[in-house]
C-alpha positions as CSV (number, residue, x, y, z in Angstrom):
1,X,6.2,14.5,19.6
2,X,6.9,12.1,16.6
3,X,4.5,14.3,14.7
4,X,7.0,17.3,15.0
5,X,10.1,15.1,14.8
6,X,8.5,14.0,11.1
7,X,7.7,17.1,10.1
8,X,11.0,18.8,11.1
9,X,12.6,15.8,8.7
10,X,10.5,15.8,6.0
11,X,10.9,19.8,5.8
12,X,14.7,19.3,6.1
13,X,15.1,16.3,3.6
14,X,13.7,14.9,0.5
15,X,14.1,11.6,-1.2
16,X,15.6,12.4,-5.2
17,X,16.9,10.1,-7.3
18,X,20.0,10.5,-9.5
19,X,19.1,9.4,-12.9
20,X,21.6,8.5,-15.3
21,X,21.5,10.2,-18.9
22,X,24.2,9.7,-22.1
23,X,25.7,13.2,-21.1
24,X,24.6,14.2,-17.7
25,X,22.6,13.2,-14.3
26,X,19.0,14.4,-13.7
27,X,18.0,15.1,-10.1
28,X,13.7,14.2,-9.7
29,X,12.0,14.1,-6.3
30,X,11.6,9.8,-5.8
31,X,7.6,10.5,-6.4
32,X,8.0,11.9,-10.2
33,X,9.3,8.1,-11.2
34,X,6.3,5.5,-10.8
35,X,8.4,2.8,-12.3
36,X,11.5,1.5,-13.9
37,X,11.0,-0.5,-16.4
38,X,13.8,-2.4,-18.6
39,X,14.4,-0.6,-22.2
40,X,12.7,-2.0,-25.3
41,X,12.3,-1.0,-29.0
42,X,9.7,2.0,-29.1
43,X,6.8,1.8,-31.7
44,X,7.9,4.2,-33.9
45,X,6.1,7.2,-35.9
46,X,7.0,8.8,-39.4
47,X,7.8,12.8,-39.4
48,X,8.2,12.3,-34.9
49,X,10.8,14.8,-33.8
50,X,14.4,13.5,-33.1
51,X,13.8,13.6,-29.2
52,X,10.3,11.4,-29.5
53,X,11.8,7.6,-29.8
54,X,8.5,6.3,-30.3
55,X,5.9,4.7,-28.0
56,X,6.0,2.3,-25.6
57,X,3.8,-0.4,-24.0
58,X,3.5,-0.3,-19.9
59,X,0.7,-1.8,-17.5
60,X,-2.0,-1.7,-21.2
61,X,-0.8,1.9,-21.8
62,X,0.7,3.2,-24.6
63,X,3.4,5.7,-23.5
64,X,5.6,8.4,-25.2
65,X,8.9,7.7,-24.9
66,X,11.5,10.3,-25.2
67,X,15.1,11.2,-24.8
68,X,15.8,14.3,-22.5
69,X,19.4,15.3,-24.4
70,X,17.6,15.3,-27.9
71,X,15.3,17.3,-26.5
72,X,17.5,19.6,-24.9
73,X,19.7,19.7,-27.3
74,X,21.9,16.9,-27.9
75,X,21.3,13.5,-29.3
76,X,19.9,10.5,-28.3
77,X,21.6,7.2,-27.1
78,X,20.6,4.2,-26.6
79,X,23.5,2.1,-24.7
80,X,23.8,-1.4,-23.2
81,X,22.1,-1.2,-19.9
82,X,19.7,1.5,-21.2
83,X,16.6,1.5,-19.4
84,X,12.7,3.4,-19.1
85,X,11.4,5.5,-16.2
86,X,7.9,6.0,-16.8
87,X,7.2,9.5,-14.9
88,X,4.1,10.8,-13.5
89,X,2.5,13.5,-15.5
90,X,2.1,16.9,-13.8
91,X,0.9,19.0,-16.8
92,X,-3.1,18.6,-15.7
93,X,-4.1,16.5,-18.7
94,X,-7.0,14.2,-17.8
95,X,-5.8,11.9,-20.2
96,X,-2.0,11.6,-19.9
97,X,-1.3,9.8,-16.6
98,X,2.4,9.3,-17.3
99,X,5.5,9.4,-20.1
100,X,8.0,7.7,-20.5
101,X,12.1,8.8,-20.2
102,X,15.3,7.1,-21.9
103,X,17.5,6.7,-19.0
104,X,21.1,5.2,-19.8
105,X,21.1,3.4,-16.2
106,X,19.8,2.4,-12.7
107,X,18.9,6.1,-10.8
108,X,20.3,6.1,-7.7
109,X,18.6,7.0,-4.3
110,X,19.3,10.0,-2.2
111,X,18.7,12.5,0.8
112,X,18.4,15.9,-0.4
113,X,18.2,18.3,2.1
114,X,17.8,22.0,2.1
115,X,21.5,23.0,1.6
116,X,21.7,21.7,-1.8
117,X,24.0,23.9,-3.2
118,X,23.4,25.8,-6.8
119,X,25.8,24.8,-9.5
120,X,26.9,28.2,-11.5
121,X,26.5,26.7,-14.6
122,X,25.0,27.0,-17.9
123,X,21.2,25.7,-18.3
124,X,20.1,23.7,-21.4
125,X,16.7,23.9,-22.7
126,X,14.1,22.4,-20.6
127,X,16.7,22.4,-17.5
128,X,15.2,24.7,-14.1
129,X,18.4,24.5,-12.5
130,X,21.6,22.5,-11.8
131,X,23.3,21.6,-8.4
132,X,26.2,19.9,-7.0
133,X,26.1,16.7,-5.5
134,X,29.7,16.1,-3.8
135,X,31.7,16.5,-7.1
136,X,28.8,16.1,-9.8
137,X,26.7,18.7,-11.4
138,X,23.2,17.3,-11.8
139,X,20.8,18.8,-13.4
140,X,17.1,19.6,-12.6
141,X,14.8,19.0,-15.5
142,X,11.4,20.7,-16.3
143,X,8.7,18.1,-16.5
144,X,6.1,20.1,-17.3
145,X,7.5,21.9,-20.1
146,X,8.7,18.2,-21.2
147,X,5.3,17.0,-20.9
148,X,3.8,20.3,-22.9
149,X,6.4,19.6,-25.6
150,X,4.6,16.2,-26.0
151,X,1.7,18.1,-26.4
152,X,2.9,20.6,-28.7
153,X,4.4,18.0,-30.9
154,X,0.4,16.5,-30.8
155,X,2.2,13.3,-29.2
156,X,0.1,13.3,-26.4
């Protein structure tokens, strides 16, 4: 009986976290962020694109670390408080275990269940979707396309 009562739950509900940007929340599922690490001056490369701040050490890896609203867009900030999420890769590269995301912030913790409403709103680049959270439209990014822009740029 526990078995179903999990199962019911876990269908029902997922864990996200709310991370913070310059100029909007992201919504993840808790698994995509392996760790949160405090912010620290990138290595950085000539000729890079705007939304590639350079790369980062983490556990003897070198990471590419990047800001979601240059690369959507908008430009990137680097405020007091301003911290790294080192993500899990999902792109399938046997090589590229995780990258690294500018995060203006500590994400915050949630339940998400399945009647997570749509926000109506328009979608940046590399945005899947955007829903509303009480009053706050967040924003639901596409890793893998992040993660092939890396690529693209020859980054990763």
């Amino acid at each position: 009986m526990s078995q179903a009562v999990a199962t019911q739950n876990s269908a029902a509900n997922l864990t996200g976290l709310l991370v913070p940007l310059a100029d909007r929340p992201l919504l993840l599922p808790n698994v995509a962020v392996a760790e949160l690490i405090p912010y620290r001056a990138p290595q950085v490369s000539e000729g890079a694109p705007a939304w590639f701040l350079g790369q980062i050490a983490w556990r003897d890896l070198s990471l590419p670390l990047f800001s979601f609203e240059a690369a959507s867009g908008g430009q990137a900030q680097v405020a007091s408080g301003a911290r790294v999420a080192v993500i899990n890769a999902l792109g399938g590269r046997p090589k590229v275990k995780f990258i690294a995301l500018l995060v203006q912030g500590i994400p915050r913790s949630l339940k998400v269940g399945s009647d997570l409403a749509a926000a109506d709103v328009e979608l940046a680049p590399l945005e899947l979707g955007a829903a509303r959270i009480a009053d706050e439209v967040v924003r639901i990014p596409d890793l893998v396309a992040l993660e092939q822009m890396l690529d693209d740029a020859g980054l990763i």
